[in-house]
C-alpha positions as CSV (number, residue, x, y, z in Angstrom):
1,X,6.0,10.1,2.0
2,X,5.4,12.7,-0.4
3,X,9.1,12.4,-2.1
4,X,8.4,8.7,-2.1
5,X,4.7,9.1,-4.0
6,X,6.6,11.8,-6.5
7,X,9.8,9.5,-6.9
8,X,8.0,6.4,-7.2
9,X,4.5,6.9,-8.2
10,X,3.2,5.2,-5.4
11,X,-0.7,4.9,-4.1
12,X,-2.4,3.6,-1.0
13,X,-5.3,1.2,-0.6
14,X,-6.7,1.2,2.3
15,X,-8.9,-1.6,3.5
16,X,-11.0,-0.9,6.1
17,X,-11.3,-3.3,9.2
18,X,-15.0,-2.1,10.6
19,X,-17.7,-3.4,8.8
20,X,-20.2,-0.3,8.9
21,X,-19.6,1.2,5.6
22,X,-21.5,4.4,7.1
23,X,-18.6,4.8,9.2
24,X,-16.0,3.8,6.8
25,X,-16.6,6.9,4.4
26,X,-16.9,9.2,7.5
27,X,-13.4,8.7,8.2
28,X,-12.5,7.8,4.7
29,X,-13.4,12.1,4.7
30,X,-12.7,12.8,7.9
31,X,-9.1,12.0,7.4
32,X,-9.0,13.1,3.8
33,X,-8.3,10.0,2.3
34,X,-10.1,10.5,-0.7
35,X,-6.8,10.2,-2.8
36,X,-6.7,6.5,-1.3
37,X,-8.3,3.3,-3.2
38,X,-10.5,2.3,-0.2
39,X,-12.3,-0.7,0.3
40,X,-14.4,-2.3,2.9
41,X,-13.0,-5.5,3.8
42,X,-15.3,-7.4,5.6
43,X,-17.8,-7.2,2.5
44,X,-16.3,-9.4,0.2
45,X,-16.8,-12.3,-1.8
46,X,-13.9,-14.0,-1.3
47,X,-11.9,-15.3,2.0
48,X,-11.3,-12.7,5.2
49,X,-8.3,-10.6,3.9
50,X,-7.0,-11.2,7.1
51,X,-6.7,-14.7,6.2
52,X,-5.6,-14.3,2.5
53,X,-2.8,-12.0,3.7
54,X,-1.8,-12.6,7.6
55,X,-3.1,-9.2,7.8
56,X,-4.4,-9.9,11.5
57,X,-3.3,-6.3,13.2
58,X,-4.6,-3.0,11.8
59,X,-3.2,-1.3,10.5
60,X,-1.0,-3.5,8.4
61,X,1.2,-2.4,5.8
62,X,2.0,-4.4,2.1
63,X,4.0,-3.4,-1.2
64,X,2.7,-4.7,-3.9
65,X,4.6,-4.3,-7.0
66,X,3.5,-3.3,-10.4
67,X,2.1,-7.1,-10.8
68,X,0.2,-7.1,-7.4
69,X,3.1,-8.9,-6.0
70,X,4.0,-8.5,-2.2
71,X,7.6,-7.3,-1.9
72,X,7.3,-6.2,1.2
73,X,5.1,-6.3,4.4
74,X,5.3,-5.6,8.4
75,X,7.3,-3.0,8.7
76,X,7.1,0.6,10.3
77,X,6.0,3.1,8.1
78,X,9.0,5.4,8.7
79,X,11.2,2.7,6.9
80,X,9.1,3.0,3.3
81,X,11.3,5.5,1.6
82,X,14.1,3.4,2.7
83,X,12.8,0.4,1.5
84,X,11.9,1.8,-2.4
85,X,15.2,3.1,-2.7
86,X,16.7,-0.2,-1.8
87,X,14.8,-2.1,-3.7
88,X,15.2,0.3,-6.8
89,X,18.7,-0.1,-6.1
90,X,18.6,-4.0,-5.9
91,X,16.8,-4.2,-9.1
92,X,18.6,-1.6,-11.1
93,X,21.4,-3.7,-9.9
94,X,19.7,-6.5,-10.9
95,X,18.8,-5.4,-14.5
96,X,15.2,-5.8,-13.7
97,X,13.0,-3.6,-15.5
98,X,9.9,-2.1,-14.6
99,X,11.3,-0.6,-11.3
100,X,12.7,2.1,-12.0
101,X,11.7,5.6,-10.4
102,X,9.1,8.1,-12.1
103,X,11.4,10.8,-12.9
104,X,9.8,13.8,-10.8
105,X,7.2,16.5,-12.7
């Protein structure tokens, strides 16, 4: 994951399933996840995110592209570099812009 975030500027946000926000920034430190966007998800003002995104096992996974778009969704985490560089390839292909890598620092 960490040549992913440096190839393709990448970042997680989290939503978190349990509703006590007490123990949602426990383990939001706990687990060091301070890097993360975290959000709790049962507070909100809008419909269940489980229903707005078929997001009905946790953890779920989504990519979301530079417009908030999902690309991509249910699939194991060990397949996400895999997945960016196939879908840089697809659109570099494609002469889509926007998707190209961040050139590492």
């Amino acid at each position: 994951m960490i040549v992913t975030k440096a190839r393709f500027d990448v970042g997680v946000y989290a939503v978190c399933a349990d509703s006590s926000l007490v123990n949602m920034k426990k383990y939001i430190t706990d687990m060091k996840m301070t890097a993360f966007t975290n959000v709790n998800g049962p507070r909100t003002y809008t419909k269940p995110y489980s229903q707005l995104y078929d997001a009905l096992l946790t953890p779920s996974m989504f990519i979301l592209d530079d417009q908030k778009k999902i690309i991509g969704k249910k699939f194991p985490v060990d397949n996400l570099e895999n997945f960016f560089v196939n879908y840089e390839k697809f659109h570099t292909a494609q002469g889509v812009k926007g998707v190209e890598s961040t050139p590492n620092r």
